[in-house]
C-alpha positions in Angstrom: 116.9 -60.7 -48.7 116.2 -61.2 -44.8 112.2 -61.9 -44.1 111.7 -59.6 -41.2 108.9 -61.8 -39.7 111.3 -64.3 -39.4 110.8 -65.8 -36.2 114.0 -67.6 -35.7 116.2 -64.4 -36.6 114.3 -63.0 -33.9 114.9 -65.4 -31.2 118.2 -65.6 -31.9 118.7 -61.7 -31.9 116.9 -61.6 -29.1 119.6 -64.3 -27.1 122.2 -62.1 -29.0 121.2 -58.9 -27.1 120.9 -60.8 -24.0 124.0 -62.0 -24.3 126.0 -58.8 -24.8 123.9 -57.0 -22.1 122.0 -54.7 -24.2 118.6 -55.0 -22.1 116.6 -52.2 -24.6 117.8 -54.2 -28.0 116.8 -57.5 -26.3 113.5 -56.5 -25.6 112.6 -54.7 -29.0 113.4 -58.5 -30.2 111.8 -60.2 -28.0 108.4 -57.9 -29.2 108.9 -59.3 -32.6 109.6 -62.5 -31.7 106.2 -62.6 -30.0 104.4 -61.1 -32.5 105.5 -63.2 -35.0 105.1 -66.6 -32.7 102.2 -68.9 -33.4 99.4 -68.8 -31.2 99.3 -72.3 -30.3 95.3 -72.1 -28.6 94.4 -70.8 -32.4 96.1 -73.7 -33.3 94.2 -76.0 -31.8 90.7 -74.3 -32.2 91.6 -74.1 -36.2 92.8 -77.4 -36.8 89.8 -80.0 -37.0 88.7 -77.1 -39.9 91.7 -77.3 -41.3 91.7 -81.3 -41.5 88.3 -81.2 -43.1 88.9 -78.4 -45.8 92.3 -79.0 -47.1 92.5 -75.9 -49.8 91.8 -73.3 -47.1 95.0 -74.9 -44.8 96.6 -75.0 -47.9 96.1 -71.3 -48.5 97.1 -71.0 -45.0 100.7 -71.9 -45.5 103.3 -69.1 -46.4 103.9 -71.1 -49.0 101.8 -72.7 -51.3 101.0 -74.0 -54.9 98.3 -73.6 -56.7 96.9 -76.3 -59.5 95.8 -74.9 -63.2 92.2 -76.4 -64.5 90.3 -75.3 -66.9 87.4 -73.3 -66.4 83.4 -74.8 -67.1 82.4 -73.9 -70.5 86.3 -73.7 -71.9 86.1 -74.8 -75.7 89.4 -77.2 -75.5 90.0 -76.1 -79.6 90.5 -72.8 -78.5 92.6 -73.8 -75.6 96.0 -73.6 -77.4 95.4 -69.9 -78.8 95.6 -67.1 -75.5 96.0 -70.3 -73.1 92.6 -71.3 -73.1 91.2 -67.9 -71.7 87.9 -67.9 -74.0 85.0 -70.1 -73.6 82.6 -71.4 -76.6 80.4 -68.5 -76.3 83.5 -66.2 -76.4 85.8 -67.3 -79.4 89.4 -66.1 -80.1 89.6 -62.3 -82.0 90.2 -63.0 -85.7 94.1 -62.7 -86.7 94.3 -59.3 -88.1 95.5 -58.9 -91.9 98.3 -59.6 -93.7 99.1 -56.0 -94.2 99.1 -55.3 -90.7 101.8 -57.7 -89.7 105.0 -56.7 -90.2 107.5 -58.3 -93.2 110.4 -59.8 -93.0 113.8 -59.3 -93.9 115.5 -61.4 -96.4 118.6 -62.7 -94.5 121.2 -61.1 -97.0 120.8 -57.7 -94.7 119.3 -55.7 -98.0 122.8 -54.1 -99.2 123.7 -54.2 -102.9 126.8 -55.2 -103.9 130.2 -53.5 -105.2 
């Protein structure tokens, strides 16, 4: 899959163009590539900012992780059933009946034999 905000693809289309004389291609490339260029002033207005609160330049990036914690008020027993997505003061549902689950096989395949 090609990114079409890639800014290098566009720079180098643009030289492409250029290149081979076709003026009205070049310049449709040359309009992307400037689009998609970093503002360099925004930059350096946004960076102090950026120094002090790590997590937003880190949600800045194109790509970034993200850590798992647990939420405040998680009950850790109840962590290992739905992957810890109810608190103490919301347990798990209660497993429904045997009846409602359904039964097995036996591994012979249930035919009788000859």
């Amino acid at each position: 899959v090609i990114d079409p905000e890639d800014l290098q693809a566009h720079y180098n289309l643009m030289l492409c163009w250029q290149g081979l004389g076709d003026a009205r291609r070049a310049a449709a490339e040359q309009a992307l590539y400037e689009r998609f260029k970093a503002d360099e002033s925004s930059q350096f207005i946004t960076g102090p900012y950026r120094q002090l609160h790590p997590e937003d330049n880190n949600e800045r990036q194109q790509i970034h992780e993200h850590e798992s914690s647990a939420r405040a008020g998680v009950n850790p027993a109840l962590a290992h059933q739905a992957g810890g997505r109810y608190s103490a003061g919301n347990p798990a549902p209660p497993r429904p009946p045997a009846s409602y689950l359904p039964r097995r096989r036996s591994a012979g395949g249930g035919g009788g034999s000859r």
